[in-house]
N, C-alpha and C positions, 0 to 999 in steps of 0.2 A: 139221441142217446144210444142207437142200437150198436153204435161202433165205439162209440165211449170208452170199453175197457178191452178192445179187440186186440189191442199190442200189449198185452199184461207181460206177456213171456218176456218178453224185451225189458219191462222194467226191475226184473232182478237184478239186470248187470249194475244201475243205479246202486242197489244195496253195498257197504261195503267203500263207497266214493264218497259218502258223507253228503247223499245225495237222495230226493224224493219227491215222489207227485204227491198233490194235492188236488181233489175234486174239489169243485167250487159250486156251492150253491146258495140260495138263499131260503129263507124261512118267513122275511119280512117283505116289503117293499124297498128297504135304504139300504142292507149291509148284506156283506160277504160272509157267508162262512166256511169251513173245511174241513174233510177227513183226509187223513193219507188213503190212497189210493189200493194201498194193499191190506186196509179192513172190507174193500169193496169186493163183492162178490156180481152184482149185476146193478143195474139203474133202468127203473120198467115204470110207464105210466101207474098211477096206484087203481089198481082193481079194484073190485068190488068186498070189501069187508064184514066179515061175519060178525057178530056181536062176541063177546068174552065177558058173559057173566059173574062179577064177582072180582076182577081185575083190577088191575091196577089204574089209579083214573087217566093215566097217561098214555094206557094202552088200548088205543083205539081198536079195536079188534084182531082178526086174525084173516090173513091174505092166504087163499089157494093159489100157490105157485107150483106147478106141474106134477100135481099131486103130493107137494109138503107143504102143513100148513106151522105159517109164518106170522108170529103175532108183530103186531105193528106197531110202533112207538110214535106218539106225535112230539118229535123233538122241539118244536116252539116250545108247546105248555110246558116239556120235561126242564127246561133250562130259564123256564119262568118269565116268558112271553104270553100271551092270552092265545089258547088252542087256536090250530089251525082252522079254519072255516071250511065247509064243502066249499070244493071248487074243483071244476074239471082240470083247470094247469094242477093239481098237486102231483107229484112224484114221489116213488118211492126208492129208498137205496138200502139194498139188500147184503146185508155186513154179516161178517164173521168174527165173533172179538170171544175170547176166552172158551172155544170151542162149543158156544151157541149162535146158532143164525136168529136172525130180526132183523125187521124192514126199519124205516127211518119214515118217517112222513114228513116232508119237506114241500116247498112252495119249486121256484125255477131252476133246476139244474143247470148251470153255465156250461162249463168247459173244464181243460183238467190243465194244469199248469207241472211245469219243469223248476223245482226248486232244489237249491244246497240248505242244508241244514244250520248252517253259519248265519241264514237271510231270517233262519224262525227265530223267532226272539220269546222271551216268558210273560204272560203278561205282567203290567204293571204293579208292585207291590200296594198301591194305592186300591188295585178294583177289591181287595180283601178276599176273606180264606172261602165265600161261599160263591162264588165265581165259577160261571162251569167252562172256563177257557183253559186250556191245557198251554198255548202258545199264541203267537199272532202275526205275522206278517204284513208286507205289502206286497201288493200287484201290479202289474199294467194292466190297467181296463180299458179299454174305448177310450186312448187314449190318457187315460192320465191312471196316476198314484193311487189305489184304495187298499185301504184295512182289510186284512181279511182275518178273523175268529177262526181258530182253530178247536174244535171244540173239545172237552175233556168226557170222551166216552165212556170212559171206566167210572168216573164221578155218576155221569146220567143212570148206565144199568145198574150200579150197586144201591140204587136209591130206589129201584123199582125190582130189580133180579138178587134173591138175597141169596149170599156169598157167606157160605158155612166153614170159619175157621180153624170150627173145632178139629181136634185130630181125632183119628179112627182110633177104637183099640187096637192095644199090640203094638202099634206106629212105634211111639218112643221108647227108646232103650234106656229106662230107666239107671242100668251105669253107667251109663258114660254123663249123666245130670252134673255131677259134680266136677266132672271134666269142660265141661262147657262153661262154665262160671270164670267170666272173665273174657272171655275170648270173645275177640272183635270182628266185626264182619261190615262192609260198607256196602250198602243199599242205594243202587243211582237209578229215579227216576221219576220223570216231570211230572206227572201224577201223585199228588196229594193224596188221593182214596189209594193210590196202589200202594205209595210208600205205607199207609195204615195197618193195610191189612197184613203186608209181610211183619209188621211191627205186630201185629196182634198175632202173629202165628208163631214168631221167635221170640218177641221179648220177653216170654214170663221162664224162658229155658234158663234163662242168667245170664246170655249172650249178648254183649254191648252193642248198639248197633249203632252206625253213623251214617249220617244220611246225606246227601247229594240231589240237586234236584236236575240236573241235566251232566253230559257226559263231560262237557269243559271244567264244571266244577270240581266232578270227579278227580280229572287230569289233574288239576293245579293242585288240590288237595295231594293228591300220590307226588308230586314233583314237590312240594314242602314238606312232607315227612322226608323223601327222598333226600332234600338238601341240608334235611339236619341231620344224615345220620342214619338213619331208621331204616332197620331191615325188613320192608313191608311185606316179602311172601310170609317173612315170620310172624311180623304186628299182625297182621291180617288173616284170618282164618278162611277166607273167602274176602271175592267180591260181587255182589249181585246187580245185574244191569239191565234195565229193561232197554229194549233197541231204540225204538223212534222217542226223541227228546230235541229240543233244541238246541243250536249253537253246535252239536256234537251228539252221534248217534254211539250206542250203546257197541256197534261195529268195528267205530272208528277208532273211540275209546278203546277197544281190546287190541285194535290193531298198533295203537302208540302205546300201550302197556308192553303188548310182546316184544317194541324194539327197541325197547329201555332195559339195559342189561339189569338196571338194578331193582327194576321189578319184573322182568319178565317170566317169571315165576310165579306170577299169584293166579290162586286160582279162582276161575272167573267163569260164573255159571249166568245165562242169558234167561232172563225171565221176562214174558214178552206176552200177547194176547194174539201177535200172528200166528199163521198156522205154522202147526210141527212139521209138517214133511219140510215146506221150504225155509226153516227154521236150521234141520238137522243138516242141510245141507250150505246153509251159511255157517253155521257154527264150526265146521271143520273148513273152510275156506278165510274166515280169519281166526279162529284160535283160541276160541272158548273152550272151557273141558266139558261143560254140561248146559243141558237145554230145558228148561222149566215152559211149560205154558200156561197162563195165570189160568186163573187161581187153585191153586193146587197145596193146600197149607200139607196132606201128608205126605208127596212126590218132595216139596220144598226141605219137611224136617228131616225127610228118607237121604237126599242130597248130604243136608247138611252134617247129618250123622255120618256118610260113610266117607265123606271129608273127615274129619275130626279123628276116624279108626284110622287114615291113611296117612294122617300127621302122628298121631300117636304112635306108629308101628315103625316110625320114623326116628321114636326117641329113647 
């Protein structure tokens, strides 16, 4: 694993293609599972762990990684498997999601796979809403076909890292409240707990919001209003996209919106849990107006207010 994420640089160009790695590892003995490659910050035998007092029962303690300490999540138990067991193969993977790092406690780290976004698929509407799968694919393994679980990490941390939606004072601009009543905003993203929380941070403004669970949805949705008629930079006061989804990333989407004359005006702010720097620099290479990194409910209202001044001054 020491070279594992040695060509990270290289896999930007992927972003923007509709295009993504996934790490492959396991947690059990029988099944695949996966993060995208660009929540990984490193993959390191798991060290030795400090106890955490008072913690979450999921959080196996807390890892000294070169002087930052790193608490640890045993993703089995977190997704409702029986905890992992000592054992010297367990690995740890050191992620960066919504601007906190934490390790992953996992069993065998495989390999890292070349995927298009078209090959992840959503899981099944049958496995139901407490399901901690974000998507799922297949692979070539050792010769043949397997599954692989992509897992839904925003579901895992909000259940253990709690995620304050409240807004700050000052935040909202209490005139413009009455201006917002009615105005619609469409929300795309595979994430069930992510689509929640921007609903618990706009819905009670008066803001209608319409949801989408990956970016093809998105699509067809804008190309049917489109076909009936509907002036969507105007129906639409925003659109908010988080990047990595199935079928169609939150990139690619922006990029067949900008070259749709008949919406390529709406405006489309990226809300994501990758990091900001190489966030702000996709953002202007395909054609977002603005960058959110979750969870952010007063950066989010602060957005969506100076939108709202900017159509208004419009009218």
């Amino acid at each position: 694993m020491a070279n594992v994420l040695s060509t990270v640089d290289q896999r930007t160009k992927l972003v923007g293609e509709n295009r993504l790695e996934l790490l492959l590892f396991r947690i059990n003995s029988t099944q695949l599972f996966a993060i995208n490659v660009f929540k990984v910050k490193e993959v390191v035998k798991l060290p030795a762990l400090s106890a955490m007092p008072g913690s979450h029962p999921h959080i196996s303690g807390v890892a000294n990684i070169r002087g930052t300490s790193i608490p640890v999540i045993d993703l089995r138990g977190a997704i409702g498997f029986n905890p992992i067991p000592p054992a010297t193969d367990a690995n740890m993977i050191i992620t960066e999601y919504n601007r906190s790092v934490q390790g992953f406690l996992v069993g065998k780290v495989e390999h890292i796979v070349n995927m298009t976004w078209s090959d992840i698929l959503p899981p099944p509407k049958t496995a139901g809403r407490n399901n901690y799968l974000t998507a799922i694919t297949r692979v070539d393994y050792q010769g043949q076909q397997q599954l692989v679980s992509i897992i839904d990490v925003e579901k895992v941390l909000s259940e253990i890292i709690h995620y304050d939606v409240r807004l700050s004072d000052g935040v909202l601009d209490e005139h413009l409240l009455s201006e917002m009543q009615g105005r619609k905003i469409l929300i795309v993203d595979d994430s069930s707990t992510a689509r929640r929380q921007v609903r618990e941070t706009l819905g009670y403004l008066g803001i209608e919001l319409i949801e989408a669970s990956d970016g093809l949805e998105a699509l067809h949705l804008l190309q049917k209003w489109r076909d009936e008629g509907k002036d969507i930079p105007n129906e639409l006061l925003m659109m908010i996209t988080d990047a990595e989804m199935p079928e169609m990333d939150g990139y690619r989407l922006t990029y067949e919106v900008r070259n749709d004359s008949a919406m390529s005006d709406l405006f489309i702010t990226l809300n994501t849990s990758l990091s900001g720097s190489f966030n702000n620099a996709m953002v202007e290479k395909v054609g977002c107006d603005r960058f959110i990194s979750k969870f952010q409910p007063d950066m989010l209202v602060e957005v969506v207010q100076e939108r709202l001044k900017e159509v208004l001054a419009k009218t």
